[in-house]
ZAMARGU-4260 file (C-alpha; in steps of 0.2 Angstrom, whole numbers, plus 5000, padded with zeros to 4 digits):
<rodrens>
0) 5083/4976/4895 | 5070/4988/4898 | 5077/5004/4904 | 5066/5014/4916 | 5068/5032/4924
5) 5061/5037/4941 | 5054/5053/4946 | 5053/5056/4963 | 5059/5069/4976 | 5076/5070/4981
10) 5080/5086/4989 | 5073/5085/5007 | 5068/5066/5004 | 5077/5051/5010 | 5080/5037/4999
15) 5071/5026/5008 | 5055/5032/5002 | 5058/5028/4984 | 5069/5014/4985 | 5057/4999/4987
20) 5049/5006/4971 | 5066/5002/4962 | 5067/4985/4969 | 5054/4982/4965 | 5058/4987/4945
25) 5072/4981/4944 | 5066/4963/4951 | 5054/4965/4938 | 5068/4966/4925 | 5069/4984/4923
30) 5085/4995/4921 | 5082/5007/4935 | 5088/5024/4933 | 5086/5031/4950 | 5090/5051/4955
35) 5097/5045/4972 | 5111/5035/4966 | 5114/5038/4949 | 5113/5056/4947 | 5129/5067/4954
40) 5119/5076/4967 | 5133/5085/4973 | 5134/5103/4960 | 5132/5117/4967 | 5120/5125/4953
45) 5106/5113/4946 | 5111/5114/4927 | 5124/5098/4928 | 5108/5088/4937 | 5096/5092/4926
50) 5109/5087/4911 | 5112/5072/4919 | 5093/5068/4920 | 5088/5072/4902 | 5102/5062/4895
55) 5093/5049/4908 | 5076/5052/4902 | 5080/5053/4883 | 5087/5034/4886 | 5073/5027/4895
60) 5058/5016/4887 | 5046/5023/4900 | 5044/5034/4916 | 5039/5030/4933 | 5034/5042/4945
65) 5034/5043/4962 | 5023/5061/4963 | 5026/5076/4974 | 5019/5091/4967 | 5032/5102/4982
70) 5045/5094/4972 | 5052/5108/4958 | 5063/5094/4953 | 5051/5083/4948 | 5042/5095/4940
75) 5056/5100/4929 | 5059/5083/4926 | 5041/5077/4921 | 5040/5093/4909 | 5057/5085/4901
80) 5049/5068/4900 | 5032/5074/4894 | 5040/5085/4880 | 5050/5069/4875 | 5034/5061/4875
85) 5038/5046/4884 | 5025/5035/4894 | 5020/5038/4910 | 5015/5025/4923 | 5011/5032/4941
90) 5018/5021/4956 | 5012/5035/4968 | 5003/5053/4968 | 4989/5059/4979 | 4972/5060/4973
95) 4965/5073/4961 | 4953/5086/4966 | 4936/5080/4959 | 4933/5093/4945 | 4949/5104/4949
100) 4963/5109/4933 | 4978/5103/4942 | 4994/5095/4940 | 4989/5078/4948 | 4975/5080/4936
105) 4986/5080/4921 | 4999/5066/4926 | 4982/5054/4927 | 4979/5059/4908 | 4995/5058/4902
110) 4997/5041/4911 | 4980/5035/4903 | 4986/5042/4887 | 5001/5030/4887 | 4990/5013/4899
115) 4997/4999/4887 | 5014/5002/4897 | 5005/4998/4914 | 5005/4980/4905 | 5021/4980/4904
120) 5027/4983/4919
</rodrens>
């Protein structure tokens, strides 16, 4: 089974935002792992999280990302995927700045850099 990781918000976020993204995955075949549900939101400090979410994202065959840029956790979890170098496809993120350096900006490279996943999917 293909295993897939999620990026998406979670702190200030209700589930119900992302969710349909992962049934939509997982009825695709994917192996959804999914912050929300599978990742012990509970510590006090974000060490254990972030732990729990690299282990994650070292396991999956690709990421999927539902983009924030307010989110620090998906950020932190996007520079964990990008130095494993996984691919990359975006399921949501606003649009670029025409002509602007930016975050957005780069995630559209990296998932152009990695496209023969969008096949797959």
């Amino acid at each position: 089974m293909k295993r897939a990781y999620l990026i998406c918000p979670v702190r200030g976020h209700s589930p119900s935002e992302s969710e349909p993204y992962v049934v939509w995955l997982e009825g695709r075949g994917w192996d959804v792992y999914w912050p929300h549900r599978d990742t012990n939101q509970e510590y006090p400090v974000g060490l254990e999280i972030c732990m729990q979410n690299r282990e994650a994202i070292e396991r999956a065959d690709c990421i999927f990302l539902i983009f924030d840029p307010s989110s620090s956790g998906s950020l932190f979890d996007l520079g964990m995927a990008f130095a494993l170098e996984k691919p990359l496809v975006i399921l949501d993120a606003p649009p670029p700045d025409p002509g602007v350096k930016s975050f957005t900006v780069m995630i559209r490279a990296w998932q152009e850099a990695t496209a023969e996943w969008e096949d797959r999917v």
